[in-house]
C-alpha positions as CSV (number, residue, x, y, z in Angstrom):
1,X,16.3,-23.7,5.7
2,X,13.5,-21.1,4.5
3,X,11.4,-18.8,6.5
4,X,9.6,-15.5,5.9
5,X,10.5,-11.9,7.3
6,X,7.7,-10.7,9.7
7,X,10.1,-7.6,10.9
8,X,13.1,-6.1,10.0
9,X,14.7,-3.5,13.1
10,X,18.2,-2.7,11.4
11,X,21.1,-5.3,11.6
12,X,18.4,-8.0,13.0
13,X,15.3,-9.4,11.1
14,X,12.6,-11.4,12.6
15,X,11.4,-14.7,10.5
16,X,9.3,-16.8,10.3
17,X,10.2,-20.6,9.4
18,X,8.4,-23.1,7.6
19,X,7.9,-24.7,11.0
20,X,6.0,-21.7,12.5
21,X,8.6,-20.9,15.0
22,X,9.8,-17.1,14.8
23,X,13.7,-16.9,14.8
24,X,16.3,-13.7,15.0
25,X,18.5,-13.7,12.3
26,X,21.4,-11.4,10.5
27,X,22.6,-10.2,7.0
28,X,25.3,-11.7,5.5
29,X,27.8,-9.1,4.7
30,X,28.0,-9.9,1.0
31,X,24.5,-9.6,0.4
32,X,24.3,-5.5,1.7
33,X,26.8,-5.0,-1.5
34,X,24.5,-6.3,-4.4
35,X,23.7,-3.4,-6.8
36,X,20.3,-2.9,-5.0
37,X,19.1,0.4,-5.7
38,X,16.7,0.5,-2.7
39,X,17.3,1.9,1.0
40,X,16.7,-1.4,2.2
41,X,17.7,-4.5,0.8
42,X,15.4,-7.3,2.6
43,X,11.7,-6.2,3.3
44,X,9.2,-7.8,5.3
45,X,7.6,-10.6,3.2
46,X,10.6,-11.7,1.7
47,X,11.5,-15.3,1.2
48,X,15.0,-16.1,2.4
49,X,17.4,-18.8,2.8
50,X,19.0,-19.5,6.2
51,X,21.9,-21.1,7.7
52,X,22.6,-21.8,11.1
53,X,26.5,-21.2,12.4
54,X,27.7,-21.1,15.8
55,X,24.0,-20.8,17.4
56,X,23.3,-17.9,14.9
57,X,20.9,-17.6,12.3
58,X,22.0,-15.9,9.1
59,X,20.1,-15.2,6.1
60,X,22.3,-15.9,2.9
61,X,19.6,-15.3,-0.2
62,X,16.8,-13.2,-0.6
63,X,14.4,-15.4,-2.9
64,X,13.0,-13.3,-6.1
65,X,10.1,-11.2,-5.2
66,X,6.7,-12.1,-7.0
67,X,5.8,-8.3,-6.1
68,X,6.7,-5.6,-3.9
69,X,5.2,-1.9,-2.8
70,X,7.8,1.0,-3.1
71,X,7.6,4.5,-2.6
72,X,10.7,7.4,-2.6
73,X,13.2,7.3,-0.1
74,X,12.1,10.7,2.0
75,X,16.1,11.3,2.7
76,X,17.9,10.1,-0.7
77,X,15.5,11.2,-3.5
78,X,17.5,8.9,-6.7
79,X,16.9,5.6,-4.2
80,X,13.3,4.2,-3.1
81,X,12.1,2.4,0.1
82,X,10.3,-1.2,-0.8
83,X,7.5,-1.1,1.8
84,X,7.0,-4.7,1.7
85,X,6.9,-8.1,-0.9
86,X,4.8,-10.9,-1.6
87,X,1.6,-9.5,-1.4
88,X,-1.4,-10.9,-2.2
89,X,-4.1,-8.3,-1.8
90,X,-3.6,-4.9,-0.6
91,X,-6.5,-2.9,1.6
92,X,-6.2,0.6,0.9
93,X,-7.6,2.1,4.6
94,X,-8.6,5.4,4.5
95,X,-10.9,7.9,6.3
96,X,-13.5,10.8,5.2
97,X,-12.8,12.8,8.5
98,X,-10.7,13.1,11.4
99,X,-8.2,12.6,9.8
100,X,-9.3,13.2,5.7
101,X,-7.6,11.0,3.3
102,X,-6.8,12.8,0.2
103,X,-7.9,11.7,-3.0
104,X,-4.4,12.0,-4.1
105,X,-2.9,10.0,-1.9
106,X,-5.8,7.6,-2.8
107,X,-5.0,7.2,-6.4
108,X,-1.1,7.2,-6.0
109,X,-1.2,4.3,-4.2
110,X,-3.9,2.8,-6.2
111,X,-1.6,3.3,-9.2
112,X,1.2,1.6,-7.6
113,X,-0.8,-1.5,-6.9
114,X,-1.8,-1.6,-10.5
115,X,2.1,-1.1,-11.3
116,X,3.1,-3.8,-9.3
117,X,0.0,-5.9,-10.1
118,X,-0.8,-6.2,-6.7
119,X,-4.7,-6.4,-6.1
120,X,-5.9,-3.7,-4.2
121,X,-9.1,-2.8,-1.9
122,X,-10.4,0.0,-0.3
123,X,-12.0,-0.1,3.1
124,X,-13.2,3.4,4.3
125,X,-13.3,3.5,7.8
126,X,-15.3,5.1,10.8
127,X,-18.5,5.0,8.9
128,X,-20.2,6.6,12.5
129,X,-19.0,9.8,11.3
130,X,-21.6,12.1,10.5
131,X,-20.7,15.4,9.8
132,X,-21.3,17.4,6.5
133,X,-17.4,17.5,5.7
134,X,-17.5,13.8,6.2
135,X,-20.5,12.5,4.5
136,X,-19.6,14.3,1.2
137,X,-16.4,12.9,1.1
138,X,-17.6,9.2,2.3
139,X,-20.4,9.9,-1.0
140,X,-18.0,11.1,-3.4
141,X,-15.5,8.1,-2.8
142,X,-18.2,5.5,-2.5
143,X,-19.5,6.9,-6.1
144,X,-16.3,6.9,-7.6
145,X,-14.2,4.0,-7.3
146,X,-16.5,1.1,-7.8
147,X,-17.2,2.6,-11.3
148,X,-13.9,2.6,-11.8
149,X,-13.8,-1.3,-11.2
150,X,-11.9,-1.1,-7.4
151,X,-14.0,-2.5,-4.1
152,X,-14.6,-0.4,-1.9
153,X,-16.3,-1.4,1.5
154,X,-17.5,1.4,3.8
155,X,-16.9,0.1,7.2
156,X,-16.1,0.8,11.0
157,X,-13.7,-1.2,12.5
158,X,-15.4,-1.0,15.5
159,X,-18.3,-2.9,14.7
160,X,-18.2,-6.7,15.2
161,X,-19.7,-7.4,11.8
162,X,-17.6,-5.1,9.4
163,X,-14.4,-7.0,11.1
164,X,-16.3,-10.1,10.3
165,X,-16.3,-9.4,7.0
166,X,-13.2,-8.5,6.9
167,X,-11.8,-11.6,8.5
168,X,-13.1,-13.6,5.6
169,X,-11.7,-11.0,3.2
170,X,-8.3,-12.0,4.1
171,X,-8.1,-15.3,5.4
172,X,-5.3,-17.8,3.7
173,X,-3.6,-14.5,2.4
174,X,-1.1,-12.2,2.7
175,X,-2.5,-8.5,3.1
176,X,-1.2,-5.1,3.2
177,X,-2.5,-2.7,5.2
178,X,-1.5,0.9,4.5
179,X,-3.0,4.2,4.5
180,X,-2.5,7.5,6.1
181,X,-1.7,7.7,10.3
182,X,-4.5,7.9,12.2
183,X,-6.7,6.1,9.7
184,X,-7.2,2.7,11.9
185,X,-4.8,0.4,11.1
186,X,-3.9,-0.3,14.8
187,X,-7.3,-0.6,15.8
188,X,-8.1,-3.1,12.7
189,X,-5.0,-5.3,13.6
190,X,-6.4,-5.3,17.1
191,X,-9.7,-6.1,16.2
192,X,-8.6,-9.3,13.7
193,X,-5.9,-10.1,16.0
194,X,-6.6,-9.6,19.9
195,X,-2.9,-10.3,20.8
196,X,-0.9,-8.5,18.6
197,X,-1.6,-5.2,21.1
198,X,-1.2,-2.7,18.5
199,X,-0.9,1.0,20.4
200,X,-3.6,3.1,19.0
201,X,-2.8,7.3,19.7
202,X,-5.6,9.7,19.3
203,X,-6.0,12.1,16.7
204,X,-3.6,15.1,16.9
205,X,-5.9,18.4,17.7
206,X,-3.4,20.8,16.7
207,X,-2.8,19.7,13.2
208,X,-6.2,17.3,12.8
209,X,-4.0,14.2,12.0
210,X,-2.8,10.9,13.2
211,X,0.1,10.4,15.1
212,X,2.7,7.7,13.8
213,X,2.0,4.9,15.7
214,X,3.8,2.5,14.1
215,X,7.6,3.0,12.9
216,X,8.0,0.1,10.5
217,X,6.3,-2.8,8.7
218,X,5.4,-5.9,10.6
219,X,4.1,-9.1,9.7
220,X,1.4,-10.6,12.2
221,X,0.2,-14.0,11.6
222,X,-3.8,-15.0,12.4
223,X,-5.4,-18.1,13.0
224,X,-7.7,-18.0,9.8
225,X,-4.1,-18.5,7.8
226,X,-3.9,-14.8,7.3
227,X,-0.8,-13.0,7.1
228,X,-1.2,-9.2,7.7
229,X,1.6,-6.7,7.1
230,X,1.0,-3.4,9.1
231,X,2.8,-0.7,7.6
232,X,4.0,2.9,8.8
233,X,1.8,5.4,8.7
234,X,2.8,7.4,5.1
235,X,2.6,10.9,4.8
236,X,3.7,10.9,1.2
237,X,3.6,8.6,-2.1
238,X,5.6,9.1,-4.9
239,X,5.7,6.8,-7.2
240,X,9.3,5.2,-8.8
241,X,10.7,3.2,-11.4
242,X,8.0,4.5,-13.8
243,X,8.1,6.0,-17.3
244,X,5.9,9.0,-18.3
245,X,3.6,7.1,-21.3
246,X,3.3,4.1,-18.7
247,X,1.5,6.5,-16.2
248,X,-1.8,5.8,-17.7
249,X,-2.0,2.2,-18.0
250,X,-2.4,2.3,-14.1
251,X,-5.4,4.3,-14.4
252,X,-8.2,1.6,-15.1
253,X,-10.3,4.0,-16.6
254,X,-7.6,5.3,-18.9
255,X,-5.9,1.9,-19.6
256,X,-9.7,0.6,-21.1
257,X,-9.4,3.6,-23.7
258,X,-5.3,4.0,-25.2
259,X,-5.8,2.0,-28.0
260,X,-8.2,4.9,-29.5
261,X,-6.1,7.5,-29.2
262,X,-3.8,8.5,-32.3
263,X,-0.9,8.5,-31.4
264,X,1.0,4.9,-29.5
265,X,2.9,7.7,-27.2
266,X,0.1,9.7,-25.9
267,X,0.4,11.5,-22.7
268,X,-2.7,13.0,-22.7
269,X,-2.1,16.0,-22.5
270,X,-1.8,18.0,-25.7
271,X,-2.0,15.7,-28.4
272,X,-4.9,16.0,-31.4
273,X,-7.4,12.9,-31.2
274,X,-7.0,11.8,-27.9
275,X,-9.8,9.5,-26.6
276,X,-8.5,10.2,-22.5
277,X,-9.2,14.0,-22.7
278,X,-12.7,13.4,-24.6
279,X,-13.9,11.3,-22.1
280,X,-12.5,13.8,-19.6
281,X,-14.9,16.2,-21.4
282,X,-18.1,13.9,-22.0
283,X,-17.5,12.8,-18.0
284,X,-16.6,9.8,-18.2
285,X,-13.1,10.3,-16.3
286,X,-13.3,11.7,-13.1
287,X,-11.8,15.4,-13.2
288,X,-9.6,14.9,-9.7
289,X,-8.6,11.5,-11.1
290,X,-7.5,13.2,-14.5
291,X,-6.0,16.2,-12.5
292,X,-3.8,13.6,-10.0
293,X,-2.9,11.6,-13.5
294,X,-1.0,14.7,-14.1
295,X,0.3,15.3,-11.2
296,X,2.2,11.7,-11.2
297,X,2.9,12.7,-14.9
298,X,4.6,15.2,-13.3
299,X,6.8,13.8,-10.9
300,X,8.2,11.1,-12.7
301,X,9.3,13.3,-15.4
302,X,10.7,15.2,-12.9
């Protein structure tokens, strides 16, 4: 039989079968000693195989992955964590205040979509806020990324009509959500499904950020044929499995110009006639999108 992992708690995963009914089910030994770089060898969206011995469920295959979302193991730096699989759109959430979502974080995880080939939105929540700090950031995002080519939806997840829209966004699909703690997944999930009962934790006052509200990824399953994967809240993204001259081709606005450069290697750096850093001087690429370019330039040379 077949089903889908909606959770994974250790030893035990939860799945889905093709029925609809949500099972418990175990590794099979042999499958934790497959040359499987990664801290974690099924994920949450995966599509396994099943049997059923002795009134036990047991999943004997993983089925290949179409895609996946990875970032660095935080404990073992020369493994990775997959976050999930199978996705078929990602929503980047993030927030211009209370708590700010940094533009690096912002384009790591963009780039790691566009790695993956995983399509990828932004929604940028709690568009009530209106403080200085928070309406130049909400300006300089909403400026920014639909001319690089992403969409970007500013949005409260509070108001009946943004989760409206939303709810069409992802129906028949299976979504990522991911983005910083205290950003509003929780209250998102709660607000396109009423009985998942997602805990939502206030902001932190002594350090201005969300607490982790959620320890691990879990798939919730709406009535509009959606498939939503809440994810831990991530601190960090680093990027893995990537080579230094590949870095750019995950930058859009980079990708639409290598073939003018002069050299097939470019890193844009350095190098005589390159076409990145003269539209980095004409302003054509952003300058914080150019400067985190080289910090994942950076770190994966590293």
């Amino acid at each position: 039989m077949q089903g889908i992992v909606s959770k994974s708690t250790g030893s035990w995963y939860k799945v889905i079968l093709d029925s609809g009914v949500e099972i418990d089910a175990r590794l099979r030994g042999k499958i934790r000693t497959l040359d499987i770089k990664s801290t974690n060898p099924v994920v949450v969206g995966d599509e396994v195989l099943l049997d059923f011995v002795e009134e036990e469920y047991s999943i004997r295959e993983i089925c290949d992955r179409k895609n996946c979302i990875v970032r660095k193991s935080n404990k073992l730096s020369k493994q990775f964590q997959i976050i999930a699989a199978n996705i078929d759109h990602a929503f980047l959430i993030i927030a211009p205040a209370n708590p700010h979502t940094p533009q690096g974080f912002i384009d790591r995880f963009l780039a790691t979509a566009e790695a993956y080939q995983i399509p990828i939105s932004i929604l940028l929540n709690k568009k009530d806020l209106d403080s200085k700090k928070a309406n130049s950031h909400r300006k300089m995002l909403m400026n920014l990324y639909p001319h690089i080519g992403y969409n970007i939806y500013n949005v409260s997840f509070l108001d009946t009509e943004d989760v409206s829209m939303i709810k069409n966004l992802v129906a028949d699909k299976c979504v990522l959500l991911a983005g910083n703690s205290g950003v509003g997944k929780s209250t998102l999930i709660n607000a396109l499904l009423p009985d998942s009962n997602q805990k939502v934790s206030a902001i932190s006052k002594s350090y201005n950020k969300g607490r982790h509200t959620t320890t691990f990824a879990q798939m919730f399953v709406g009535e509009n044929g959606c498939r939503i994967i809440d994810t831990p809240g991530i601190k960090d993204f680093g990027m893995v499995n990537i080579e230094p001259n590949q870095v750019s081709h995950y930058f859009p606005e980079m990708q639409a110009l290598l073939s003018q450069c002069k050299f097939s290697n470019c890193l844009h750096t350095e190098e005589p006639q390159c076409r990145i850093r003269e539209a980095l001087e004409s302003g054509d690429i952003s300058v914080t999108r150019y400067v985190n370019y080289l910090g994942i330039l950076e770190e994966v040379n590293g």
